[in-house]
mmCIF file of the N, C-alpha and C atoms, coordinates in Angstrom:
data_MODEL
# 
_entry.id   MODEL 
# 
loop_
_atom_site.group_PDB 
_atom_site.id 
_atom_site.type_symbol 
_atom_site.label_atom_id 
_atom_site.label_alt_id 
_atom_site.label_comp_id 
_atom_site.label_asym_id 
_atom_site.label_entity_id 
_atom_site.label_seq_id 
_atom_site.pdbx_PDB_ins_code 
_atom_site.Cartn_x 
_atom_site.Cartn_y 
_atom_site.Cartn_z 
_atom_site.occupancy 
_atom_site.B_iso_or_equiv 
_atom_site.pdbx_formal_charge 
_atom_site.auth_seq_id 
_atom_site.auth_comp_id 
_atom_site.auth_asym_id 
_atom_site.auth_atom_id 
_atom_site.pdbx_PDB_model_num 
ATOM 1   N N  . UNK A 1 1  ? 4.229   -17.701 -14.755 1.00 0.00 ? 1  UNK A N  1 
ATOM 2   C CA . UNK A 1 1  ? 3.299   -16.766 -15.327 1.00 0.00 ? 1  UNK A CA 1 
ATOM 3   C C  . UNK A 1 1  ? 2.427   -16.226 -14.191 1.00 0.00 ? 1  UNK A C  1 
ATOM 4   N N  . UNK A 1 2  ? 2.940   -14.750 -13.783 1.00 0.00 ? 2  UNK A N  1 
ATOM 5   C CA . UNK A 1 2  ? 1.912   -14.613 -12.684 1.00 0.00 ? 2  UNK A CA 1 
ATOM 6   C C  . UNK A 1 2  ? 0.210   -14.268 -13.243 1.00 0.00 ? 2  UNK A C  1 
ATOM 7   N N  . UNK A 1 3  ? -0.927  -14.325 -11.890 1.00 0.00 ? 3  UNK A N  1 
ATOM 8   C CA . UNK A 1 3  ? -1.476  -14.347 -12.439 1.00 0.00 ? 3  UNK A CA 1 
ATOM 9   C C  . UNK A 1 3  ? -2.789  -13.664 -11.018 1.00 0.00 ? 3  UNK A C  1 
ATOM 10  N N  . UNK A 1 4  ? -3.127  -12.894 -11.534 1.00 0.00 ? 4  UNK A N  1 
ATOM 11  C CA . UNK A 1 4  ? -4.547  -12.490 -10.492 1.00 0.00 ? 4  UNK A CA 1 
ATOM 12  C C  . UNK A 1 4  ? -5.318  -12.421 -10.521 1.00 0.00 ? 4  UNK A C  1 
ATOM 13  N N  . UNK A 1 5  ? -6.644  -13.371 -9.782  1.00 0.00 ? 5  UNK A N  1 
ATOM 14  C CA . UNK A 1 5  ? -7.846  -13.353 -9.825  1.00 0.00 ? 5  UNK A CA 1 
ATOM 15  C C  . UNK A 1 5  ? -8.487  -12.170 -10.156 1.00 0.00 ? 5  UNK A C  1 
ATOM 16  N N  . UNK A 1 6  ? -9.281  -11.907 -10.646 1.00 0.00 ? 6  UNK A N  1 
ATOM 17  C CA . UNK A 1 6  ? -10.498 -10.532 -10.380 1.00 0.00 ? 6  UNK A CA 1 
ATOM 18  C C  . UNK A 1 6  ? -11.381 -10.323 -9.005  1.00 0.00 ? 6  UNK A C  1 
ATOM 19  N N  . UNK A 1 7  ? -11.787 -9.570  -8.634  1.00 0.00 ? 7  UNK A N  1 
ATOM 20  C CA . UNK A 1 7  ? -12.235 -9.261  -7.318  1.00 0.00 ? 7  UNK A CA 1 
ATOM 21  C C  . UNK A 1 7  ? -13.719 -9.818  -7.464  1.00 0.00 ? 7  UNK A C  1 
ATOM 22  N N  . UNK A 1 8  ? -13.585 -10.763 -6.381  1.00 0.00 ? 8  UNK A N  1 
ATOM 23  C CA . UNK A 1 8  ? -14.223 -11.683 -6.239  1.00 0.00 ? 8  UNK A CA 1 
ATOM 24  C C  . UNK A 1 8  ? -15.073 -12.946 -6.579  1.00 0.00 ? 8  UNK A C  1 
ATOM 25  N N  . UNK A 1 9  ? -13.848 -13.056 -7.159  1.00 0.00 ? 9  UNK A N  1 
ATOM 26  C CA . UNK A 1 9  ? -14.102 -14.622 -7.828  1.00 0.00 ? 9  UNK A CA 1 
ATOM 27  C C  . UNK A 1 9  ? -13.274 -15.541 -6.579  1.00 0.00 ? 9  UNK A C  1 
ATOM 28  N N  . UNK A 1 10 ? -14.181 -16.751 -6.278  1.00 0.00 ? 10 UNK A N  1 
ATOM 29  C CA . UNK A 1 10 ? -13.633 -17.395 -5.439  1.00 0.00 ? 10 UNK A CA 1 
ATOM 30  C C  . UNK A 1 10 ? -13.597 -18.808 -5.788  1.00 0.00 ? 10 UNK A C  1 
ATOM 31  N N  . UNK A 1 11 ? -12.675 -19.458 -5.036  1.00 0.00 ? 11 UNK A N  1 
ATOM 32  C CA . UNK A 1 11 ? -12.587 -20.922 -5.681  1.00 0.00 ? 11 UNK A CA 1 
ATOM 33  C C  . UNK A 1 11 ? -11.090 -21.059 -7.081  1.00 0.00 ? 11 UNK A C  1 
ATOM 34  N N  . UNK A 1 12 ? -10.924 -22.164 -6.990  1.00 0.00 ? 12 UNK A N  1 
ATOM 35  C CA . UNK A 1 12 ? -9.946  -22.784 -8.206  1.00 0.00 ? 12 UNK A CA 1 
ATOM 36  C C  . UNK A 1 12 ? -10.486 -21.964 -9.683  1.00 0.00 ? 12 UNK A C  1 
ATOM 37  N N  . UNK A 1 13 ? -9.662  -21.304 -10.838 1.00 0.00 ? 13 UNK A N  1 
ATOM 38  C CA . UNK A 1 13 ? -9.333  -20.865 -11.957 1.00 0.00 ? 13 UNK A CA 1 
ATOM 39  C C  . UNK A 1 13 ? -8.847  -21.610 -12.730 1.00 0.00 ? 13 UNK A C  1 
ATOM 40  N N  . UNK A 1 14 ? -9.529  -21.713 -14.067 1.00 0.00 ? 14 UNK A N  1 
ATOM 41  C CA . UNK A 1 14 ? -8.600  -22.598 -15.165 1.00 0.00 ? 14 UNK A CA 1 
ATOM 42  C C  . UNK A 1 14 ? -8.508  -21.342 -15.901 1.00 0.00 ? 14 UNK A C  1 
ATOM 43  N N  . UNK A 1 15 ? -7.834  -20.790 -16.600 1.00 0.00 ? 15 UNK A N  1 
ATOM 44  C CA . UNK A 1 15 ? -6.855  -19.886 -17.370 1.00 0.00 ? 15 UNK A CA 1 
ATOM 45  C C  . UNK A 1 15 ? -6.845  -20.691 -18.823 1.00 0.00 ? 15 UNK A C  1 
ATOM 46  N N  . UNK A 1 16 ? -6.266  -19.870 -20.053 1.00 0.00 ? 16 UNK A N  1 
ATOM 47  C CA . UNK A 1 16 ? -6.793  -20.238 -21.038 1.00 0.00 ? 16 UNK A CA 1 
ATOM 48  C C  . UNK A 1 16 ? -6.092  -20.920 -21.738 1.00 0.00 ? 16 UNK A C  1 
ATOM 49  N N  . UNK A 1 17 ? -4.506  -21.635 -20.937 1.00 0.00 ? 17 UNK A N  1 
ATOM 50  C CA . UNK A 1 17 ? -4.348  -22.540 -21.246 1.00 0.00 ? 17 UNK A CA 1 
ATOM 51  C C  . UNK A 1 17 ? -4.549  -24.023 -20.357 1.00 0.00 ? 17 UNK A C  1 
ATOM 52  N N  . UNK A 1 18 ? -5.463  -23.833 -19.887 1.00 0.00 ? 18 UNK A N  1 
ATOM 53  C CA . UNK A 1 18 ? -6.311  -24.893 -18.807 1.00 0.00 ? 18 UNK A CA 1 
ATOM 54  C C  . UNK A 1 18 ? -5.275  -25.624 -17.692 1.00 0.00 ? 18 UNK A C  1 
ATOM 55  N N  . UNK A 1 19 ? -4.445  -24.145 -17.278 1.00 0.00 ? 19 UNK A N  1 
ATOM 56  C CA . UNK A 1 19 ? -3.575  -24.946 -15.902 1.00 0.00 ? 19 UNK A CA 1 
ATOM 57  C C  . UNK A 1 19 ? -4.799  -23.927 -14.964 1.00 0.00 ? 19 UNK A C  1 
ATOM 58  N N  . UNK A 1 20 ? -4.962  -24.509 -13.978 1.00 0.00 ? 20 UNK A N  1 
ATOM 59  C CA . UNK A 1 20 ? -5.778  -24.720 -12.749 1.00 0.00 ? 20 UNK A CA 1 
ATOM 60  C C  . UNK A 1 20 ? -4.904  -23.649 -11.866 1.00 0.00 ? 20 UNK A C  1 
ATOM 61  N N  . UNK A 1 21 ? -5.722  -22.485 -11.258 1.00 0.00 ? 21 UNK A N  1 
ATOM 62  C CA . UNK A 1 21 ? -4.959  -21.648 -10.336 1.00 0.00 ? 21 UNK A CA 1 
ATOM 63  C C  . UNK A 1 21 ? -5.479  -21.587 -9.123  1.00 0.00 ? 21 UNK A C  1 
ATOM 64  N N  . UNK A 1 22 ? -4.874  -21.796 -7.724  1.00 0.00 ? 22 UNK A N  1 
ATOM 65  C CA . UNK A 1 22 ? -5.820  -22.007 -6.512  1.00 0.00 ? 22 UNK A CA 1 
ATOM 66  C C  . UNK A 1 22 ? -5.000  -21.543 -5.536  1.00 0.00 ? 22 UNK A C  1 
ATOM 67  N N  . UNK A 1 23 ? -5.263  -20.338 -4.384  1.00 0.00 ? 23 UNK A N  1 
ATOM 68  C CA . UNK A 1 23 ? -4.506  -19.679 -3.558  1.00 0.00 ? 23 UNK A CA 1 
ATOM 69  C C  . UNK A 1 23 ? -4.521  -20.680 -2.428  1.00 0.00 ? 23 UNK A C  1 
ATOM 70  N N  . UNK A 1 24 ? -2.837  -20.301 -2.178  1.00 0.00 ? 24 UNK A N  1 
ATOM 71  C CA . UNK A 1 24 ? -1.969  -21.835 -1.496  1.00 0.00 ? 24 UNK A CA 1 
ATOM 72  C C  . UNK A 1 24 ? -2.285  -20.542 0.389   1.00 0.00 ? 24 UNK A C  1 
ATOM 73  N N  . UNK A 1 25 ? -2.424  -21.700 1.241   1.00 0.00 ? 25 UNK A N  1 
ATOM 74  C CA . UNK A 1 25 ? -2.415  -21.030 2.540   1.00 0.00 ? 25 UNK A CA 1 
ATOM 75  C C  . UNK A 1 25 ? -1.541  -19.942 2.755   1.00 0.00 ? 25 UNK A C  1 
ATOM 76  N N  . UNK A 1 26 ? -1.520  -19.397 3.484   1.00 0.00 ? 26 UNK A N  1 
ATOM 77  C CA . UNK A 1 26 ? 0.154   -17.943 3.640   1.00 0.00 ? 26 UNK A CA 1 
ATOM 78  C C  . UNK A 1 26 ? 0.694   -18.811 4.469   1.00 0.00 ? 26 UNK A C  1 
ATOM 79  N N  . UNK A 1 27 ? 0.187   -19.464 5.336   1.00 0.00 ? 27 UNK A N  1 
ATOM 80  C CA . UNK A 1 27 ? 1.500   -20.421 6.399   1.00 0.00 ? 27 UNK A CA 1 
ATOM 81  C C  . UNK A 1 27 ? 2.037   -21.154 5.459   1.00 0.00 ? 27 UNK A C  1 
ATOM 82  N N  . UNK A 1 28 ? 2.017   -22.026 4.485   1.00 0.00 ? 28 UNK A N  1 
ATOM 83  C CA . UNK A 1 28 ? 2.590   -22.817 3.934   1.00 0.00 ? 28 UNK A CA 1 
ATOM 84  C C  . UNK A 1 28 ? 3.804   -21.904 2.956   1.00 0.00 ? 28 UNK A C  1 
ATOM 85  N N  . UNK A 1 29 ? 3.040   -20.840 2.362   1.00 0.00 ? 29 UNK A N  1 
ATOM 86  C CA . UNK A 1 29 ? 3.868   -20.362 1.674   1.00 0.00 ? 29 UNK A CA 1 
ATOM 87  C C  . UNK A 1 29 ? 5.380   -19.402 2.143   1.00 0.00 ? 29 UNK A C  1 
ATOM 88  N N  . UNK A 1 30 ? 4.964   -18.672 3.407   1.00 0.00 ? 30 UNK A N  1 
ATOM 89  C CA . UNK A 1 30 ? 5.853   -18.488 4.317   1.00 0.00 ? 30 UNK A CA 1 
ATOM 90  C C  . UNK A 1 30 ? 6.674   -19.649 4.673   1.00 0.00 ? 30 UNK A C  1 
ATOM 91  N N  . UNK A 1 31 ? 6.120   -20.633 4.988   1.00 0.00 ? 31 UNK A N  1 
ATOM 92  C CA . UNK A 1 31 ? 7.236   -22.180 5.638   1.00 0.00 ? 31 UNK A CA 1 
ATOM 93  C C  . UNK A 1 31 ? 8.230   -22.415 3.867   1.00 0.00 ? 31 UNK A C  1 
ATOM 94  N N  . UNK A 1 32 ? 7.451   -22.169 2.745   1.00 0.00 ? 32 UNK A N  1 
ATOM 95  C CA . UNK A 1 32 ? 8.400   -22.404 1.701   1.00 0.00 ? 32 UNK A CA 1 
ATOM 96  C C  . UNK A 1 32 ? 9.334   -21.349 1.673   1.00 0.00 ? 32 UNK A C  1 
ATOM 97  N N  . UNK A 1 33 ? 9.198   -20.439 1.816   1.00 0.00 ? 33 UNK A N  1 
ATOM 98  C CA . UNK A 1 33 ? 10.234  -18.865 2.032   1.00 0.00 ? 33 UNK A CA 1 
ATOM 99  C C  . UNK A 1 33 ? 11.063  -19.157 2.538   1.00 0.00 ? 33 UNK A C  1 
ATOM 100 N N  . UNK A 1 34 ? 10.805  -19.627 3.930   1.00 0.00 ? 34 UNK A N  1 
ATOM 101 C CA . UNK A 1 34 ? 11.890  -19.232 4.864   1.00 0.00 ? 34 UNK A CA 1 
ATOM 102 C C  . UNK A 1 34 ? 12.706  -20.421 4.530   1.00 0.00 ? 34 UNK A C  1 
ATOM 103 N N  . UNK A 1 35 ? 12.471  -21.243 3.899   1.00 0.00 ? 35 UNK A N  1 
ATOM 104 C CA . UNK A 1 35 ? 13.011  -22.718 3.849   1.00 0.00 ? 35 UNK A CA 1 
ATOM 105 C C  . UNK A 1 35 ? 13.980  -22.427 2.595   1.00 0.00 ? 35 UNK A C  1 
ATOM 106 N N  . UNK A 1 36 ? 13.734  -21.849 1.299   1.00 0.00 ? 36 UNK A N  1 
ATOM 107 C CA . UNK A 1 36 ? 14.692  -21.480 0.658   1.00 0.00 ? 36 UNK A CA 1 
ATOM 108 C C  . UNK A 1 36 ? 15.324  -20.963 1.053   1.00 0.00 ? 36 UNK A C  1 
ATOM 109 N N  . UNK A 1 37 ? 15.238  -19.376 1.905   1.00 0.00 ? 37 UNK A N  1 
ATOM 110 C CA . UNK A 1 37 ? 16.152  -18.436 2.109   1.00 0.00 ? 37 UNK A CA 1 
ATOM 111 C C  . UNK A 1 37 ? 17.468  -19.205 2.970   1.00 0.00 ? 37 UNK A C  1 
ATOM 112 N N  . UNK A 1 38 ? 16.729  -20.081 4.052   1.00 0.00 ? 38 UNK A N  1 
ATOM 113 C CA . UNK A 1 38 ? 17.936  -20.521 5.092   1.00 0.00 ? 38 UNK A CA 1 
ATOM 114 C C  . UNK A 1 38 ? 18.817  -21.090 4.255   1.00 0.00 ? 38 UNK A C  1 
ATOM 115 N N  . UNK A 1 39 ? 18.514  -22.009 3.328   1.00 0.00 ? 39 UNK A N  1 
ATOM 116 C CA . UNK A 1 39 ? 19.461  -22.916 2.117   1.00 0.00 ? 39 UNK A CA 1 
ATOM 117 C C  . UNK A 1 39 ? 20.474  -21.861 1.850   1.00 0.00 ? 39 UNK A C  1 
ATOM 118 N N  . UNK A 1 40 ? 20.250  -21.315 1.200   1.00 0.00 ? 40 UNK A N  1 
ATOM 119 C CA . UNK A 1 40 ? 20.506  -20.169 0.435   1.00 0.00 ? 40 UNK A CA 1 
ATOM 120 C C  . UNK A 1 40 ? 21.791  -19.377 1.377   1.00 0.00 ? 40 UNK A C  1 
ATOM 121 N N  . UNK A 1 41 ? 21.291  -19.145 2.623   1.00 0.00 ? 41 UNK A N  1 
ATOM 122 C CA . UNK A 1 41 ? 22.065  -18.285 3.429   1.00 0.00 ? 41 UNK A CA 1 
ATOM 123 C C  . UNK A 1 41 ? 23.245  -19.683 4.209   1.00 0.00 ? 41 UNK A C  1 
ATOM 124 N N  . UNK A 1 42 ? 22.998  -20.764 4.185   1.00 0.00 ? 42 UNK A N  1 
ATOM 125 C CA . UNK A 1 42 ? 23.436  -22.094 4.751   1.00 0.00 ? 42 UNK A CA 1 
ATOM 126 C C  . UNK A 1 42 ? 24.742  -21.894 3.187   1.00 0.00 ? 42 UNK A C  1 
ATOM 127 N N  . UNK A 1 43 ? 24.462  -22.363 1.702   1.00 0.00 ? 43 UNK A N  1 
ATOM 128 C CA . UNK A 1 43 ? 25.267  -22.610 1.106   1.00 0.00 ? 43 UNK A CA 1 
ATOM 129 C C  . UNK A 1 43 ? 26.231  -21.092 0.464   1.00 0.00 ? 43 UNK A C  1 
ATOM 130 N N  . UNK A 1 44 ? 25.723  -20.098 1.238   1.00 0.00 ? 44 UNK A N  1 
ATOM 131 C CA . UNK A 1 44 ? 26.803  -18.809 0.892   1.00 0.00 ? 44 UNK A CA 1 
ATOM 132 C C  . UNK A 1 44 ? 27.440  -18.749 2.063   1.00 0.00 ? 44 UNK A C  1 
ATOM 133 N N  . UNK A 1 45 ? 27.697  -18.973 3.313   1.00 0.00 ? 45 UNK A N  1 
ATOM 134 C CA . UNK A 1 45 ? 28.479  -19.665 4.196   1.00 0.00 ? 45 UNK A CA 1 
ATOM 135 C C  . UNK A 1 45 ? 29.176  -20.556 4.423   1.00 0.00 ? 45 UNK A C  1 
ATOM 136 N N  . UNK A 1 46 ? 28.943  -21.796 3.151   1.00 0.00 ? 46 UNK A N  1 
ATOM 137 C CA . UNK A 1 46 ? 29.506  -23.203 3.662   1.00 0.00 ? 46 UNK A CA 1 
ATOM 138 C C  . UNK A 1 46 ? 31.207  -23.117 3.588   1.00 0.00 ? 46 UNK A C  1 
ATOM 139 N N  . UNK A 1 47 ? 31.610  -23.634 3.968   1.00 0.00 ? 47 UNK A N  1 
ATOM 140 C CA . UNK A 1 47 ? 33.375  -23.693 4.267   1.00 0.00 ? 47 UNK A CA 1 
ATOM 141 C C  . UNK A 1 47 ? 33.806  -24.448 2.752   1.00 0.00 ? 47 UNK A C  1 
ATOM 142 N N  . UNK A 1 48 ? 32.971  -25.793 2.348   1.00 0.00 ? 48 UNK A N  1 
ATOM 143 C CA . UNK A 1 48 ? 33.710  -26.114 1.473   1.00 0.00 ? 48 UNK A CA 1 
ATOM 144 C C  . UNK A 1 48 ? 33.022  -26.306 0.056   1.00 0.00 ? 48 UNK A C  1 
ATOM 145 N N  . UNK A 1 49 ? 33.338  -26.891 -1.096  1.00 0.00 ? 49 UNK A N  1 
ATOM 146 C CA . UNK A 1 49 ? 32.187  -26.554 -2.092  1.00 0.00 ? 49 UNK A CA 1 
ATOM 147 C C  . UNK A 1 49 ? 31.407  -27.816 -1.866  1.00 0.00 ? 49 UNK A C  1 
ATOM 148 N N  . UNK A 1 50 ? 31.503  -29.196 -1.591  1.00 0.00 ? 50 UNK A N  1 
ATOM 149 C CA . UNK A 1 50 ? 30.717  -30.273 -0.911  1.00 0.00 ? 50 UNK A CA 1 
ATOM 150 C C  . UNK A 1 50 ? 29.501  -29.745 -0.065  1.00 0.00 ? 50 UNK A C  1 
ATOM 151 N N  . UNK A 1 51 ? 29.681  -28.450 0.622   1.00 0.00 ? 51 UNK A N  1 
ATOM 152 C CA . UNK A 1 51 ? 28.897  -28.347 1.748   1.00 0.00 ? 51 UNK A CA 1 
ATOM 153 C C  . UNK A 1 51 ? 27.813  -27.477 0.693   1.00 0.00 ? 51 UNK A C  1 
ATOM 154 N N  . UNK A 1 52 ? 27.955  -27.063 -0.174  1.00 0.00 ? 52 UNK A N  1 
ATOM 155 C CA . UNK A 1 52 ? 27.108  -26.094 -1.024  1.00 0.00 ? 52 UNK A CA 1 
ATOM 156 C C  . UNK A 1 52 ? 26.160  -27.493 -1.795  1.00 0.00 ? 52 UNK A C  1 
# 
């Protein structure tokens, strides 16, 4: 469920079904990116279906 703060509200969000929303670093979220994509590009290459 995406979801966007209002301009300038800062700090952790509870939403109105009380899950907690809190902006994750961009380095971390970039290191999760690139970390799927390589998988991703690793098991549409693999030679055998084991390697997927």
């Amino acid at each position: 469920m995406p979801y966007v703060r209002p301009a300038g509200h800062e700090g952790p969000h509870e939403d109105a079904i009380w899950q907690t929303w809190v902006e994750l670093p961009a380095e971390l979220v970039y290191a999760v990116a690139v970390t799927c994509v390589a998988a991703k590009i690793r098991r549409a290459f693999a030679d055998t279906e084991a390697d997927r």
